[in-house]
C-alpha positions as CSV (number, residue, x, y, z in Angstrom):
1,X,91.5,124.0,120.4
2,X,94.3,123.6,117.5
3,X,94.1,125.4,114.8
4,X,93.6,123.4,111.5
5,X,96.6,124.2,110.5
6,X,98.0,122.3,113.1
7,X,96.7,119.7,112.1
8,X,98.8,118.9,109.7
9,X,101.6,116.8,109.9
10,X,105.8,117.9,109.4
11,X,105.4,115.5,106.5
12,X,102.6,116.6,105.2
13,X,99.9,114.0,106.1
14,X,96.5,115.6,106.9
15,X,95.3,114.2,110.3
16,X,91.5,113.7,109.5
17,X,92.7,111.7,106.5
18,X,94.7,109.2,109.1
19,X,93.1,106.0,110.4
20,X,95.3,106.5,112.8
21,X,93.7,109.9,114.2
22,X,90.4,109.0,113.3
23,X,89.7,105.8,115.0
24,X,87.5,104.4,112.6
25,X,89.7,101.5,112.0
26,X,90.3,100.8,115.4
27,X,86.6,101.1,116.5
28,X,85.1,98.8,113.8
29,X,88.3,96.4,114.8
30,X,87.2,96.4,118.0
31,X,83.2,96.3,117.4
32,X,84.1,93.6,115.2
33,X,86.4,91.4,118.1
34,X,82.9,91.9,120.3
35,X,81.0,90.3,118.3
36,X,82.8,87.3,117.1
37,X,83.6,87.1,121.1
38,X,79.5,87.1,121.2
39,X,79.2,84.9,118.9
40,X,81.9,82.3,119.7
41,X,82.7,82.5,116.1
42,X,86.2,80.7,117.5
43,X,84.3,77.4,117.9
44,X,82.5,77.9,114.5
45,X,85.7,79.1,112.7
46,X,87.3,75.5,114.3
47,X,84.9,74.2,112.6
48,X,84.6,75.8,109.3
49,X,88.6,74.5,109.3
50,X,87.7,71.5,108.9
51,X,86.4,72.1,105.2
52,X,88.4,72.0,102.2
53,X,86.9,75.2,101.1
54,X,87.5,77.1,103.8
55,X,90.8,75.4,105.4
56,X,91.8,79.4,105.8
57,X,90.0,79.4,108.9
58,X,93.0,77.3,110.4
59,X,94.6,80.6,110.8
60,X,91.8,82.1,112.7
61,X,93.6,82.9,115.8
62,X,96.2,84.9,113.4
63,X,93.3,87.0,112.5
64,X,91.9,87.9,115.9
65,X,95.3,89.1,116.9
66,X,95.5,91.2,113.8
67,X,92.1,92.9,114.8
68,X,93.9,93.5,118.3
69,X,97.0,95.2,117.1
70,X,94.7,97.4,114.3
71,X,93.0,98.5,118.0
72,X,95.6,100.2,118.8
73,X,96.1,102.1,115.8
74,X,94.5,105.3,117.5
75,X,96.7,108.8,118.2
76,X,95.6,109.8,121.4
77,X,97.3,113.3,121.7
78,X,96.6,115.1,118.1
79,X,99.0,116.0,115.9
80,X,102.6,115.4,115.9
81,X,102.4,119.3,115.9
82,X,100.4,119.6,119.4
83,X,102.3,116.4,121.2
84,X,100.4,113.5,119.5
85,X,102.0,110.3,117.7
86,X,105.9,110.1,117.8
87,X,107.4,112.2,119.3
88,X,110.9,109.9,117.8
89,X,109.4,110.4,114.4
90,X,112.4,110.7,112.3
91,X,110.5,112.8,109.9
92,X,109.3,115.3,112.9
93,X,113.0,115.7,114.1
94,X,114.4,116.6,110.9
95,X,112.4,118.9,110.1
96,X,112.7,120.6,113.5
97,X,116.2,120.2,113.3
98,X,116.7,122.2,110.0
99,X,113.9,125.0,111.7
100,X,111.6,123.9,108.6
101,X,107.7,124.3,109.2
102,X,107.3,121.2,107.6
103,X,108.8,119.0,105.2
104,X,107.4,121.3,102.2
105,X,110.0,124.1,103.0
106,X,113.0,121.0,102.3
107,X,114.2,121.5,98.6
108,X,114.8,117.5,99.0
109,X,111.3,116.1,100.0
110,X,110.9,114.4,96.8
111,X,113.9,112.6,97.2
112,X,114.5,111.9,100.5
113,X,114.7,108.9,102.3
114,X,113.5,109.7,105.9
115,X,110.0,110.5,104.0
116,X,110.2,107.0,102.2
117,X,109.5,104.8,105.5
118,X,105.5,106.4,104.8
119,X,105.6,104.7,101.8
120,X,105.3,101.1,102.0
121,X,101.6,100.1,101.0
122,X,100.7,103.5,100.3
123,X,100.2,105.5,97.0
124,X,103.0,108.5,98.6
125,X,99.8,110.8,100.0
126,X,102.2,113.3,102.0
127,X,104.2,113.6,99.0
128,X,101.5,115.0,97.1
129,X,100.2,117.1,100.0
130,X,103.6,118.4,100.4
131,X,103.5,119.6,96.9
132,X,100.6,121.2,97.7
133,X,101.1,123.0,100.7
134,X,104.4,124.4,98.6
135,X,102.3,125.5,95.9
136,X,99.5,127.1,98.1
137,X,100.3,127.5,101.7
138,X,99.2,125.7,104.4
139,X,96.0,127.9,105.1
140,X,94.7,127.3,101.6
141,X,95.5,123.3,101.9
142,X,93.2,123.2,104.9
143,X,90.7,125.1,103.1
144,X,90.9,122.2,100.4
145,X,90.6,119.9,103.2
146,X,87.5,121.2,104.7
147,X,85.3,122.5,101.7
């Protein structure tokens, strides 16, 4: 079993706070894909189309596939630390390249623009962990994580 420390990413994202390594997302996609299968809720969303108020239904076929893709949103290995998700992170290989623990030993992680490809659509998380883990260690993050 990995220890919780390795469960925490090179750029600071804690694994239990991913979608990604927790599945949820992915399972209530695909519980969600069963039943409108079960339902036929494709005829019935043909259907609903057909209304002025509800003419977004025309793009139901969009939405379906979306619910596929967020299916396969699932890391299937554990961390990035124990052979999980990308092993061509960027992020990963720069820190092992400069023989850094994690991104929180870099005197540039607020500024730098490998870390920047976490941010679109999300409020910087691994920034703020990283500050963190700087400030406390990465024994007393997990405690933080787990209390």
């Amino acid at each position: 079993m990995a220890r919780k420390t390795d469960l925490i990413a090179y750029c600071g994202t804690y694994c239990p706070d991913c979608p990604s390594y927790t599945h949820e997302v992915a399972d209530l996609a695909k519980d969600l894909r069963s039943h409108l299968r079960r339902q036929k809720f494709d005829k019935y969303a043909s259907m609903l189309a057909r209304m002025p108020a509800f003419k977004a239904f025309q793009h139901y076929e969009k939405g379906y596939e979306l619910l596929g893709a967020m299916m396969k949103i699932r890391c299937k290995h554990g961390s990035c630390r124990t052979g999980g998700w990308g092993q061509s992170c960027k992020i990963k290989n720069c820190a092992i390249k400069n023989h850094f623990k994690g991104c929180w030993q870099c005197d540039s992680f607020e500024t730098c623009k490998t870390l920047n490809l976490l941010e679109p659509g999300r409020d910087a998380p691994h920034r703020k962990n990283l500050r963190k883990i700087r400030r406390i260690g990465t024994a007393a993050f997990v405690k933080t994580k787990t209390t």
